[in-house]
Structures are given as structure tokens and as C-alpha cells.
N, C-alpha and C positions, 0 to 999 in steps of 0.2 A: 219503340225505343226512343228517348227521349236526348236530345243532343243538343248539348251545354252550349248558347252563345260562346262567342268570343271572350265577353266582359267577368261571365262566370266562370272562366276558366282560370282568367288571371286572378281571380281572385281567389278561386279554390289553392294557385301556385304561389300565392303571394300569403296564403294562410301555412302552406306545409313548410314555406322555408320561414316562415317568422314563427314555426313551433320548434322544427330543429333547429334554428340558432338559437335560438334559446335553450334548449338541453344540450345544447354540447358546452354555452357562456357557464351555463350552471355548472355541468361536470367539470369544465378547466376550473372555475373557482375554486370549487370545493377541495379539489387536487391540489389545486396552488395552496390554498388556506392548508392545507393539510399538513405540507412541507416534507422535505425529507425527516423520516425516521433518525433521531439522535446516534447518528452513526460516528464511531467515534475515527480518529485519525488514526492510523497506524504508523508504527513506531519506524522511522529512520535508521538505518546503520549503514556506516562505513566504516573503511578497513584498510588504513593509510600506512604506508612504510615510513620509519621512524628511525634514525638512524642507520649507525651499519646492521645489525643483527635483531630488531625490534618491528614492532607493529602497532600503530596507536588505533585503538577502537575507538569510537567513536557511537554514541545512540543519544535520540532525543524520543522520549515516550509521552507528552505531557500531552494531554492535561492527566494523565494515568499518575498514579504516587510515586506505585513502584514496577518493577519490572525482572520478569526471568531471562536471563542469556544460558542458550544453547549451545552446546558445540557438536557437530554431526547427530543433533535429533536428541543428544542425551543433556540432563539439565546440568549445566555447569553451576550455575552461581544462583540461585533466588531474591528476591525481593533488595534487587540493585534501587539503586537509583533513577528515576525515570528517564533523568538526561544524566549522562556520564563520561566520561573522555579517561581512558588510561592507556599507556603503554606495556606491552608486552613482549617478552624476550621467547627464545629456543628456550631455555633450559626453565621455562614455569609453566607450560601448556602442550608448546608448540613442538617437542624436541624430536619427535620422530617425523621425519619424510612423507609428507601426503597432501592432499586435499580437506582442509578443515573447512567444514560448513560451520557457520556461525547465522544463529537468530535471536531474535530478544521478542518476546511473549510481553505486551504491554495490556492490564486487563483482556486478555482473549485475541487481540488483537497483535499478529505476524508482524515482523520487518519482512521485508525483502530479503532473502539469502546472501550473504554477504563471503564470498570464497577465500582464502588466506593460504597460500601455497608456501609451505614449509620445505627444504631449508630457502633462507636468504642466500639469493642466486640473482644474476640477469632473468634469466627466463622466468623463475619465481616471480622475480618482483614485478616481470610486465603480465606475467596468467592474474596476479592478485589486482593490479592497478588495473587492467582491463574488468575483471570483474567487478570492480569497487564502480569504476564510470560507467558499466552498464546497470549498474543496479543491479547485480547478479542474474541479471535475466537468460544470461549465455552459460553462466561458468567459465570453463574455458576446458 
């Protein structure tokens, strides 16, 4: 059996890591070059108290046209406007006591669940403002 000098060794070591940096330079290029996937933004909503007895909605869907708003999973309104801002009262949506989920559907693309706790109350208005600043990630 035949056993490598010193000088052929380093040079056998000094050949395998200057093959694998170079296929890993390549694969991060190619990766980098590739970029992410045309993933689009997803749509914003908040769920602001507005007075004494109202709620101002709030979404921004863009660069989307148009956009669906949800309320509890069911479609409320279709092809809104992609960024929109209204106010809403008890007696046009909200009138019975509960928990309203609200979402907006921008090209395929979710909001974040935005909670709106019906009636207009102290408690109400701190369940909905806490979910609106967590981004509905709690509910409440």
C-alpha cells in the first residue's frame, strides 16, 4: 500500500475544498438569482372604535384591484375596493351580541382575523382594541 507524502495530501485537501466551494458559490447564486417566488402582500385590516356606537374598518389590499370582506367565514360584501376605510354602526351588521370575525380576501391572499365584539361596551371595546393591536393572533 502506497502512502501519500505530506505535500500530496495537501494538495489532494486543497483540490476537495476548492471543488466544494465552488458548488455551494454556484448553488447560493443560482438561489440568489432566482429570488423569491412573486408572492404577493396580504391584505391589512383593522377594527377601530369610532365614536359612541360605531366601528371604523379599515384594509389596505394593494397592489390587488379588488377585494372580498368576510364576516364569520361568510362573504359579506365582494369585489370592495382594495384599500377602503368605513364606518359602521349596531343597527347595519353588528346588531346582535357576539363575536364577529372579520377578513378581506385580497386575490387569494388572507388578512389577519380582525375580532369586533358587539355591543359597544367597556369590555367590548377593550376584547376588540386588544385584538385589533394584536393583530388578531389572541382573539380574546
Amino acid at each position: 500500500m502506497r502512502v501519500l507524502n505530506t505535500h500530496t495530501r495537501r494538495a489532494a485537501a486543497r483540490a476537495a475544498l476548492a471543488a466544494a466551494t465552488a458548488l455551494a458559490a454556484a448553488t447560493t447564486t443560482a438561489a440568489i438569482a432566482a429570488g423569491p417566488a412573486a408572492a404577493a402582500t396580504p391584505p391589512t385590516l383593522t377594527v377601530d372604535l369610532s365614536g359612541p356606537q360605531g366601528w371604523l374598518l379599515t384594509w389596505d389590499g394593494t397592489p390587488a384591484k379588488t377585494c372580498d370582506f368576510y364576516v364569520n367565514g361568510g362573504l359579506f360584501q365582494d369585489s370592495t375596493p382594495a384599500k377602503a376605510s368605513f364606518v359602521v354602526g349596531p343597527p347595519y351588521v353588528f346588531s346582535k351580541a357576539g363575536d364577529y370575525r372579520l377578513t378581506v380576501d385580497c386575490d387569494g391572499q388572507k388578512s389577519n382575523v380582525g375580532h369586533l365584539y358587539a355591543p359597544r361596551n367597556p369590555l367590548n371595546d377593550l376584547r376588540t382594541q386588544f385584538s385589533n393591536a394584536t393583530g388578531g393572533a389572541f382573539g380574546s
